[in-house]
N, C-alpha and C positions, 0 to 999 in steps of 0.2 A: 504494500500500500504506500502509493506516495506521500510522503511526509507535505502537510499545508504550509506556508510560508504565509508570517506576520510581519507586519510593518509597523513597530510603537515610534510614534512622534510624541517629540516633546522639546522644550526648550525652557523650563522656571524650575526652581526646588521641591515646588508644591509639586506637579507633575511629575516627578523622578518618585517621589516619595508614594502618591495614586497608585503609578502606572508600575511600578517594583512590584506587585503582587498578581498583577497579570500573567507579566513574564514568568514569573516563577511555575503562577498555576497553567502554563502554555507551555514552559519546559518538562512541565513533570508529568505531562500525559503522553509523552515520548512521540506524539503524533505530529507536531509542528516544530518547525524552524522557527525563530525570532530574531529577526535583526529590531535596533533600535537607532533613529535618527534624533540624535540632539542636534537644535538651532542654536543652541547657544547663548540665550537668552539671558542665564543666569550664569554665571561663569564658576567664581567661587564656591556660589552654594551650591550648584546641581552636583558642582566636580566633588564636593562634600559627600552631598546625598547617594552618587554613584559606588563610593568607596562604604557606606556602610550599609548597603543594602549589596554589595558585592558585583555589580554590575558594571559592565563596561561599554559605551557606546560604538557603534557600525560604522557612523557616520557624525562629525561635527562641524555644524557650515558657520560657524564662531562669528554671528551675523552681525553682532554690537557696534559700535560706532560710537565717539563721544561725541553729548547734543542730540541723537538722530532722531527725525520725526518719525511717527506713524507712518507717514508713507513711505520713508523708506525705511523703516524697519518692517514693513509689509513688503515691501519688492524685494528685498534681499530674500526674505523666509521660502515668498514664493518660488525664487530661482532657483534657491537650493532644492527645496523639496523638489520642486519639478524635475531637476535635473535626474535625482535619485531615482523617482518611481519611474521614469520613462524609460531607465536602463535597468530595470529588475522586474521581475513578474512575481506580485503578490496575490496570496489570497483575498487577504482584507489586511487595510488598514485601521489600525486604533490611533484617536485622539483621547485629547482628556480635558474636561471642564470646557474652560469661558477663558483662553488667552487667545494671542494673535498665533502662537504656532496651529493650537486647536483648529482655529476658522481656518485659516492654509491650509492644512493638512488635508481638511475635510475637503477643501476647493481641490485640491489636486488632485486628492484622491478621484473626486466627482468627473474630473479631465479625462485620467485616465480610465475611467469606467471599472476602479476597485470599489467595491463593497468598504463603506466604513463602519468602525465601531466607534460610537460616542457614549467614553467612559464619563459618571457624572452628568446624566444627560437630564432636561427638565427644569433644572433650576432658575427661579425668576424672582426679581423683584419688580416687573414692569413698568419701571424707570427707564429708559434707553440711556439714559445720560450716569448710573447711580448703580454699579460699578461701572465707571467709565475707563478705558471702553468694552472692557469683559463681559457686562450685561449684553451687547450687541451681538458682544463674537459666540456667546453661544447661542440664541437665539438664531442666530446664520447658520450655526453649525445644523442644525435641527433638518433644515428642506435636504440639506446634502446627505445626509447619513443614511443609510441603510439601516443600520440595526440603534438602539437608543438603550444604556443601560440606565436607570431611573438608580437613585440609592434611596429615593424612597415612596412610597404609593400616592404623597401627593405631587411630587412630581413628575411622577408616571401618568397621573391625571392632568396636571398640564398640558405633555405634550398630548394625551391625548384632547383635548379642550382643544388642540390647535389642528387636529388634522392627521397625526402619526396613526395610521394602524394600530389595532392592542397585539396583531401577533409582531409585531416588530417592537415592544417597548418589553423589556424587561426589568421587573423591581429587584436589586439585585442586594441592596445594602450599599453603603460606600467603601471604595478597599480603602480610605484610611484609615477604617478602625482595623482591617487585616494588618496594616503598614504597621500601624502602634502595636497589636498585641505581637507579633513579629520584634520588633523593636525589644517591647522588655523583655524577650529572652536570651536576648545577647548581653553578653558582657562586654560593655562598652566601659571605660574610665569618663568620667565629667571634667568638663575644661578645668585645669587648675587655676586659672582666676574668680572661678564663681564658687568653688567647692565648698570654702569659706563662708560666703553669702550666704548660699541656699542653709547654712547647718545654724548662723548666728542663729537669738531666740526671738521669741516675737514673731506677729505677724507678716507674710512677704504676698506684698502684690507683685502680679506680674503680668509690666506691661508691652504689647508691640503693637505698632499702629505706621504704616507705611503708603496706605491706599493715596492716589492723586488725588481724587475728591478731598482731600482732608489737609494738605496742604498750604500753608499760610496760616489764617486766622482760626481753622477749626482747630489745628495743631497747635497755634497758641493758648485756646479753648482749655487741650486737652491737658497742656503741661501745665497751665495753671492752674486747675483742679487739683493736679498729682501734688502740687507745690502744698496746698490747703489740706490736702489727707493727711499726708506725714507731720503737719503741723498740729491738727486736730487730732490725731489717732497717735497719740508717743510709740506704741509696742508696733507699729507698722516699720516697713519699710520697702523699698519699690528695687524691682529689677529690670530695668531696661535693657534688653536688645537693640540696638537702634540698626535699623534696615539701615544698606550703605547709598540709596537716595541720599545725595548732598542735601536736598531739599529737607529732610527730615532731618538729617545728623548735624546740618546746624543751628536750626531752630532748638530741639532738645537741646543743645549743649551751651547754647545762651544762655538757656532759664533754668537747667536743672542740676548741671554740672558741680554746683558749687555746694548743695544740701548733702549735710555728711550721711542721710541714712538714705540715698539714691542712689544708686549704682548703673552708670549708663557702659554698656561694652559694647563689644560688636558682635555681631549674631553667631547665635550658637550652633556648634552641628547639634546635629537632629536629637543622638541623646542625651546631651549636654539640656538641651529644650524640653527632652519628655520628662528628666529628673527635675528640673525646676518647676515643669507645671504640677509635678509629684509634692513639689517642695512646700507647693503655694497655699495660701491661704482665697485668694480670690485672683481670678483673671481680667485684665479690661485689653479691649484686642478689637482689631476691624478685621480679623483675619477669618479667612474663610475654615481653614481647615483647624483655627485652634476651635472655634465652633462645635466643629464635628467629633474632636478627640477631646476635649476637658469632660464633656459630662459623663465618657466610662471608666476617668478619674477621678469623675465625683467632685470637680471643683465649678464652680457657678461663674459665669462669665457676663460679664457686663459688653455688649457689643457697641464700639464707637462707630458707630453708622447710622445714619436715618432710615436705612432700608437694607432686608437679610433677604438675600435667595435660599435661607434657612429656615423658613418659620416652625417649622417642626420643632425645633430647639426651643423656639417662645412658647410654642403652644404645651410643651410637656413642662414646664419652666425652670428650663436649665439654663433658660439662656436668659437675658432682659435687653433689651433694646434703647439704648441711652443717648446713643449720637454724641454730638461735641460740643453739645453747649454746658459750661462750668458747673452750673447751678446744678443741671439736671445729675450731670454724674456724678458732683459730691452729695447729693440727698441720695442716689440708689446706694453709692460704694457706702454709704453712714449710714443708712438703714443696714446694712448687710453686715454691716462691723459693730454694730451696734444690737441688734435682734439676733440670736442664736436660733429662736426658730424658723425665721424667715431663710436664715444661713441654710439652716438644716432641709428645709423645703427644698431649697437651689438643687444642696448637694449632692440632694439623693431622689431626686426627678430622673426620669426616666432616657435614656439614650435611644433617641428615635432611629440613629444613622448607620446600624451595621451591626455583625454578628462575628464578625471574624475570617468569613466564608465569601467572600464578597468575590475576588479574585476568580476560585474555583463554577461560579454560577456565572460569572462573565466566559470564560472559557469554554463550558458547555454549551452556553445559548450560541457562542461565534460558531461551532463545529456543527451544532445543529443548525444554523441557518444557512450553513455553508454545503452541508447537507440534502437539505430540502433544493436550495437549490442547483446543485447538479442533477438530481431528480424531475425536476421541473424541466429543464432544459434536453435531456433523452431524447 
């Protein structure tokens, strides 16, 4: 039997960290090939994320540029990719989520008349502009893909709301809860700058917050709030990642640099990041995937966004929705430091987003649709 050939795209950290459990459950049924194309999006942190989930990229079209705009950080991605699929024959490609490799990916694949898979598929805030521009790019992804993995049934209702088929949408869980429980089984060492932090005593919030929307004055917003917690709450203290966005590494380091119990470093590998959200006492984050992995660590997250293509997370309430204005965030993070059983509610709310298995039910839906159709075509 001829072994299937897969094609993982991807180009950010978030995406390396997804798409690592696919691979795996696409290795381990001995029946496919996988190659994997990084765009290079993320340079640092993917090449991170690569080395501890043991992975090594096929392809890297290292498409960055200092300054570059959208469009041409869209024509570089498209070249590359194009160039790839047009000299190899896949079965299906996989993208992941709401980036610009995702949307590429998907267009290329659509070119070449590959079957794609849209890992993380469904999610909306129905904003166009809010994630800017990732709310766009997966919404495009959507008319091009062939098959749609849902990580969870109301997403899956989504897309179908817009038109998908139900036998092409499958709910599958998200693989970063496989990515995390994967994760704490290895024995990883934690950065030796933070070791210390994560152990002092007292409370530690932990904050990351990078999104463009949020940029300038909401991130002023946000760091003057953090300023007022630590001031208000003495046993706290903040752990800052600061994304390497200029845009964000200097604003934080204006205002927050100087308070002795704030700790601003530069981003953590992955489990250097799962041991401090281990560590924490509460999370405040615009991050999409700390979202999905705080609540099966049981810590409550305060989301700096006016709008989540998560609401599963609100609606079980693990998550709260805060956005960036001062006021609002120092009354959720005070109520939250302040009420133990409010605390306790967060903590122990329900994980809407995966089971561990996510990976393995992606893998069988691609072989069986892949299936069906060489049967079709006889």
């Amino acid at each position: 039997m001829n072994k299937r050939k897969f094609l993982f795209v991807l180009g950010t950290r978030p995406e390396v960290i997804k798409v690592a459990p696919v691979v795996f459950a696409a290795r381990e049924t001995g029946l496919i090939e996988t190659e994997i194309l990084h765009t290079g999006q993320h340079l640092e942190l993917a090449a991170e994320m690569f080395r501890h989930f043991r992975l090594r990229p096929d392809f890297d079209l290292a498409v960055m540029q200092p300054d570059q705009t959208l469009f041409q950080l869209t024509s570089r991605i498209t070249e590359g990719i194009g160039e790839i699929v047009s000299r190899n024959d896949y079965d299906m490609i996989f993208v992941q989520g709401d980036t610009s490799s995702a949307f590429i990916g998907a267009l290329c694949g659509f070119y070449r008349k590959i079957p794609v898979g849209h890992i993380e598929a469904g999610l909306r805030t129905l904003d166009r502009y809010s994630p800017f521009p990732e709310e766009m790019n997966r919404r495009l992804v959507s008319p091009l893909a062939s098959l749609h993995f849902a990580p969870t049934q109301r997403a899956g209702n989504m897309l179908a709301g817009e038109g998908i088929p139900g036998n092409l949408i499958e709910v599958t869980g998200n693989t970063v809860i496989d990515a995390l429980f994967w994760s704490l089984q290895q024995d990883y060492p934690v950065r030796d700058d933070i070791k210390e932090f994560l152990d002092l005593p007292g409370r530690m919030l932990l904050v990351t917050t990078h999104r463009r929307e949020n940029f300038g004055e909401p991130h002023r917003q946000v760091f003057s709030a953090l300023l007022e917690l630590v001031e208000r709450f003495s046993d706290t203290r903040i752990l800052f990642p600061i994304h390497p966005n200029p845009n964000v590494r200097r604003e934080a380091a204006a205002m927050l640099n100087n308070h002795p119990r704030i700790h601003l470093t530069s981003p953590l590998d992955y489990q250097s990041f799962i041991r401090a959200m281990q560590k924490s006492y509460l999370i405040l984050s615009d991050s999409g995937g700390v979202q999905e992995e705080a609540p099966s660590l049981n810590k409550p997250v305060l989301v700096l966004r006016e709008s989540t293509e998560r609401p599963e997370g609100l609606d079980t309430g693990a998550l709260k929705l805060v956005g960036t204005d001062k006021a609002r965030i120092i009354e959720a993070a005070s109520d939250l430091l302040t009420s133990k059983a409010n605390y306790e509610a967060m903590a122990n709310a329900q994980n809407p987003y995966g089971d561990g298995q996510s990976g393995q039910k992606i893998v069988a839906a691609a072989l069986a649709y892949l299936s069906s159709q060489s049967k079709n075509h006889r």
